[in-house]
Structure formats: structure tokens, C-alpha cells
C-alpha positions as CSV (number, residue, x, y, z in Angstrom):
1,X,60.3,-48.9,35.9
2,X,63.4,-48.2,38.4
3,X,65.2,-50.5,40.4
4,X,68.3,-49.1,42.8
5,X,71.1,-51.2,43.4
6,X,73.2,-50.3,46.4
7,X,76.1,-52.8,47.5
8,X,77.6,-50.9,50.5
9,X,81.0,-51.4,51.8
10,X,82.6,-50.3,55.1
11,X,81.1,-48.8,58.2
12,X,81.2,-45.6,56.6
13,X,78.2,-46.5,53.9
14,X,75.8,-47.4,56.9
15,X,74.3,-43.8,56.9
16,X,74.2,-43.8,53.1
17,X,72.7,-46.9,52.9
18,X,70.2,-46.3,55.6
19,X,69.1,-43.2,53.7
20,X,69.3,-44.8,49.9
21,X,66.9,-47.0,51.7
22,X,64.2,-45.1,53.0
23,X,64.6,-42.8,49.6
24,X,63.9,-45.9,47.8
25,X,60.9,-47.2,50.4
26,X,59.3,-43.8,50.1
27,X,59.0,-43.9,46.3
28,X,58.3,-47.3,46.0
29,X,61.4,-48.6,43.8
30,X,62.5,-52.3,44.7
31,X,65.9,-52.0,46.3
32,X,68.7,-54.8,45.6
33,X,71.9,-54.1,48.6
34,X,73.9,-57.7,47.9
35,X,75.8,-58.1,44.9
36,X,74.6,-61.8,44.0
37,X,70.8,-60.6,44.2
38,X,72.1,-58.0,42.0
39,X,73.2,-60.6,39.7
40,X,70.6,-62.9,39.5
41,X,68.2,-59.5,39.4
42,X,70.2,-58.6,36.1
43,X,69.8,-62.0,34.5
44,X,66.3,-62.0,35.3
45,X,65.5,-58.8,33.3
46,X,68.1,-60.0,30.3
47,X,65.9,-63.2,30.1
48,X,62.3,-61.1,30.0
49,X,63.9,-58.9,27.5
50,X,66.4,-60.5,25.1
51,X,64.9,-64.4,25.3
52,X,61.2,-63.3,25.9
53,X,60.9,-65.6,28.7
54,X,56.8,-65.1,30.5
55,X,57.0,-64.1,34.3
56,X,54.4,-66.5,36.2
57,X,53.1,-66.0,39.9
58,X,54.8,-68.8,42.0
59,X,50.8,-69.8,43.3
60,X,49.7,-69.6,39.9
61,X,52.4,-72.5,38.9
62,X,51.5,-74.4,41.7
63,X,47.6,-74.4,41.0
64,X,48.1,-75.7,37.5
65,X,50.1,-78.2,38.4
66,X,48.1,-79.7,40.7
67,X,45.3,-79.4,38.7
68,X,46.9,-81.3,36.2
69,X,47.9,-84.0,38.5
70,X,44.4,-84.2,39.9
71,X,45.7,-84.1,43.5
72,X,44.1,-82.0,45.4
73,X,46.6,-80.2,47.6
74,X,47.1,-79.7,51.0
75,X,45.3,-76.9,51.1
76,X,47.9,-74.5,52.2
């Protein structure tokens, strides 16, 4: 897996950035360009690796629970 993390700084980076980007767009690698999404990005893959913590689909979650609450939903 790849992941590019670009924090750009200055007018100057705006063509750079622009570029890293599409580069990244075009090969299909997730691109991080703020330093706390960076961060939490980073703790995230520590957790999946070092505290083998599951990764769960947010619509999955919210199925089960309200399966096990036996309310419905909204339906959204």
C-alpha cells in the first residue's frame, strides 16, 4: 500500500502541490496535504499494526447496532 503525505507551505508549493496531486489521483494512492490528518492518519495505522485493532465500515457499525436495539432506523 502507499499513502503520500504532502504538507505544503508558501505560495511557492502551489504548483508542487497541484502536481503531487494529480500524480497521486492518477495512480490511485490516498493523498494526506494537512499535518493533523497526517497525524491522526499515522496513529491509525500504528493502532492496525502494533495493537491489532479490526477496521469496521462506519454503515456496518450502525446496522448492528440497531439491530441489537431492535429499532428500526430511519431508514436513511
Amino acid at each position: 500500500m502507499h499513502l503520500v503525505i504532502n504538507t505544503p507551505l508558501g505560495r511557492e508549493s502551489f504548483y508542487d502541490e497541484k502536481s503531487i496531486r494529480r500524480a497521486a489521483i492518477r495512480y490511485n494512492i490516498p493523498c494526506i496535504n494537512h499535518a493533523s490528518a497526517a497525524h491522526a492518519a499515522v496513529r491509525g495505522i500504528h493502532a492496525l499494526i502494533e495493537l491489532q485493532r479490526e477496521v469496521s465500515c462506519l454503515q456496518d457499525l450502525h446496522s448492528s447496532r440497531v439491530a441489537a436495539s431492535g429499532n428500526p432506523g430511519t431508514g436513511d
